[in-house]
C-alpha positions in Angstrom: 9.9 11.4 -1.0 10.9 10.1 2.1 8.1 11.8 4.5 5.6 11.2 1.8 6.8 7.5 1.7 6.8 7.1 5.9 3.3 8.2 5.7 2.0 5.4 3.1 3.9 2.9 4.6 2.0 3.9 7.8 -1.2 3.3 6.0 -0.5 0.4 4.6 0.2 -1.1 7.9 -2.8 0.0 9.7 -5.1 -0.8 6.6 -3.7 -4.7 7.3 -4.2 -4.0 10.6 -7.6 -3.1 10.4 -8.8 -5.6 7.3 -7.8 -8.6 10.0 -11.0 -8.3 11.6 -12.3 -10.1 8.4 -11.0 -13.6 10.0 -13.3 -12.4 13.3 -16.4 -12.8 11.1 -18.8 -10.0 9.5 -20.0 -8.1 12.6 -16.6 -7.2 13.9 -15.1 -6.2 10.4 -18.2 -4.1 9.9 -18.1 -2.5 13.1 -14.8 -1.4 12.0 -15.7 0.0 9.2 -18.6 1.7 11.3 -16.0 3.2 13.6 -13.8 4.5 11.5 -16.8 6.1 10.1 -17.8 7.9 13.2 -14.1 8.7 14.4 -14.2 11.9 17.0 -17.9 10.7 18.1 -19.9 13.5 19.0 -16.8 15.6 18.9 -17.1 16.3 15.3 -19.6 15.5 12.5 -19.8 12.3 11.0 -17.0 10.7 8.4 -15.6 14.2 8.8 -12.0 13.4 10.4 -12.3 10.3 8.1 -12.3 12.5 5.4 -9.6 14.7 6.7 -7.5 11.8 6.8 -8.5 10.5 3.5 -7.6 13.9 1.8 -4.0 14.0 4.1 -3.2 10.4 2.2 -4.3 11.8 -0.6 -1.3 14.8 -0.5 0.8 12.3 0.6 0.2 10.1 -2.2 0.3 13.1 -4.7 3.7 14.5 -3.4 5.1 10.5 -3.7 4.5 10.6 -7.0 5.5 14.0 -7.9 8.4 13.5 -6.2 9.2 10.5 -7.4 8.9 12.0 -11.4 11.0 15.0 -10.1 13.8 12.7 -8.9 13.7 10.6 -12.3 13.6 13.7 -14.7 16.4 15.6 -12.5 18.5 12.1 -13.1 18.3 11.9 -16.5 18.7 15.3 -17.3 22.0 15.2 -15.8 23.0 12.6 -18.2 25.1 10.2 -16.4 26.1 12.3 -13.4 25.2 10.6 -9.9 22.3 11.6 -8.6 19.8 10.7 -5.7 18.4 7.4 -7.9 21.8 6.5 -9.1 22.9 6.6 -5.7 20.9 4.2 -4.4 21.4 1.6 -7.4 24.8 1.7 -6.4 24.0 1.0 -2.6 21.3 -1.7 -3.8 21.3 -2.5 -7.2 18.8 -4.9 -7.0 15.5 -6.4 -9.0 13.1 -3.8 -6.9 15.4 -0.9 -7.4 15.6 -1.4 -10.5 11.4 -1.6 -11.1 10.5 0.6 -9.1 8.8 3.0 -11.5 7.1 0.1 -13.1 6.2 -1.4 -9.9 5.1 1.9 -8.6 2.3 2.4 -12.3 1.2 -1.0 -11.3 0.2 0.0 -7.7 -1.3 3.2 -8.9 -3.4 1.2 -11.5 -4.2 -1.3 -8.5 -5.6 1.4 -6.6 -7.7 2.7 -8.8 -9.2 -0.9 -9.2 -9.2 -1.3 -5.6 -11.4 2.2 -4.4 -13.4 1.2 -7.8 -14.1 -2.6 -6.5 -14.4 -2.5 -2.6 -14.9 1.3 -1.9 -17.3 3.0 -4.6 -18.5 -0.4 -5.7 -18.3 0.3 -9.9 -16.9 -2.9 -10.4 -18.6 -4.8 -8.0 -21.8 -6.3 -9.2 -23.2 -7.6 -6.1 -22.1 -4.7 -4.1 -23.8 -3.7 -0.8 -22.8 -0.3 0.8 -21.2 -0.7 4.2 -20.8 -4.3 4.3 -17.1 -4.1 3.9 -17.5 -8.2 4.6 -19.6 -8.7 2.1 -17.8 -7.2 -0.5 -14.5 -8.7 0.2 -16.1 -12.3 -0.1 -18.2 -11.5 -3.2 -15.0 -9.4 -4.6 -12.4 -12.0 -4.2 -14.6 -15.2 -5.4 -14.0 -13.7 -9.0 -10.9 -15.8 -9.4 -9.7 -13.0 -12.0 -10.2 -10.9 -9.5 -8.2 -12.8 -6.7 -5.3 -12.8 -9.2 -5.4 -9.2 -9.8 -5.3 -8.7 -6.0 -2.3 -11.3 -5.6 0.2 -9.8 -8.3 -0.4 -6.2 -7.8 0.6 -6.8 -3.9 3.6 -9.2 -5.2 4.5 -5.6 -7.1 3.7 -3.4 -4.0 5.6 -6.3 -2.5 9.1 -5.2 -4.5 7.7 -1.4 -4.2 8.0 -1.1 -0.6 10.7 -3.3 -0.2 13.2 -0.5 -2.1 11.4 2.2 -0.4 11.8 0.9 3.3 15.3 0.1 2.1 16.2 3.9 1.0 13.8 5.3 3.5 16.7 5.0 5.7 19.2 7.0 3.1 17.1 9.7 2.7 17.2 10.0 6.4 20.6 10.5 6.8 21.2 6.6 8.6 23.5 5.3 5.9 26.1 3.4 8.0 27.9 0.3 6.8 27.0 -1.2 10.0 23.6 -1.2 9.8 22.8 -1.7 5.8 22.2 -5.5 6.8 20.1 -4.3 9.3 18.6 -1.8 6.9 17.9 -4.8 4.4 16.6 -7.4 7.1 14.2 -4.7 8.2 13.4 -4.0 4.4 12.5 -7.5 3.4 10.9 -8.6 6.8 8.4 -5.5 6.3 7.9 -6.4 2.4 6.9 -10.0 3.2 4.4 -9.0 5.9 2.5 -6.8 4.3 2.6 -8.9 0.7 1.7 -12.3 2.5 -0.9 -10.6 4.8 -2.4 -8.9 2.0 -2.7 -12.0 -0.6 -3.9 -13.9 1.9 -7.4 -12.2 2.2 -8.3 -13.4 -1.6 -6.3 -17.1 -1.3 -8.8 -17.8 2.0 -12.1 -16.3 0.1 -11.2 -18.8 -2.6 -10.2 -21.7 -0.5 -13.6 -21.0 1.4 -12.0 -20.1 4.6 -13.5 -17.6 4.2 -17.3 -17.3 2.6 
């Protein structure tokens, strides 16, 4: 759970990171995209290490889930005894611990939504195949749209939160002298990935972005 979880939270960073370059303009979010495309240059074929990553997040995000199921049914079927989950409601017994596995459905369904909208284009009318700029501004002017993209990240929001929070358990650093760090770090993390993320659909509708 917990290397499976360091890995997505690394993506998740990085895919902020990189969807930034929409505030630059078209050309330099493009090029991104066009880069990321041809990763190893004429080292390897291209989209091939793309794909190699693509299929590594994939395991990761598999193993998340599978883990995560594993720990709940292993929980439950000890009726009552403390285990792993219990542990950390005790620790943290807070609204995102609590929702996790809800929260956690919602961001699977999101990301089916998401690869569907901006990356294969199905629910895209006006979709144009490597104009990652293009897409985002056509996408996000839906206003339905926009709102889909602002709660699901409000429930990746309370998702990471506990994850980033427990990362830490799992790890072994479970100190009383650093929990507040633990939970600084936690929320700090949660907030600037949720606020960087909602952002991107909030400025397409204002018409910062257009």
């Amino acid at each position: 759970m917990a290397i499976s979880g360091v890995i997505l939270l690394g993506f998740i960073v990085f895919h902020l990171l990189g969807n930034l370059k929409v505030y630059l303009g078209p050309e330099d979010i493009n090029e991104y995209g066009e880069a990321l495309r041809d990763l190893g240059g004429h080292l390897a074929p291209r989209t091939h290490l793309l794909w190699i990553m693509r299929l590594g997040l994939t395991a990761a995000f598999a193993i998340h889930i599978h883990a995560a199921f594993s720990l709940a049914f292993e929980n439950r079927r000890k009726g009552g005894e403390v285990g792993y989950q219990t542990q950390r409601e005790y620790l943290v017994a807070s609204y995102a611990s609590r929702t996790m596995i809800w929260s956690g459905i919602i961001v699977l369904l999101f990301i089916a939504y998401h690869l569907a909208d901006l990356t294969w284009g199905w629910t895209n009318p006006d979709f144009v195949r490597g104009d990652i700029y293009h897409n985002m501004v056509e996408s996000f002017s839906r206003l339905p749209v926009a709102a889909i993209y602002i709660v699901a990240n409000v429930a990746l929001g309370f998702h990471i939160y506990h994850g980033a929070w427990s990362l830490f358990q799992s790890i072994g650093v479970n100190n009383p002298r650093f929990n507040q760090w633990r939970k600084w770090f936690a929320q700090a993390f949660a907030v600037a990935i949720v606020v960087g993320n909602v952002l991107f659909p909030i400025m397409v509708v204002a018409g910062v972005i257009e």
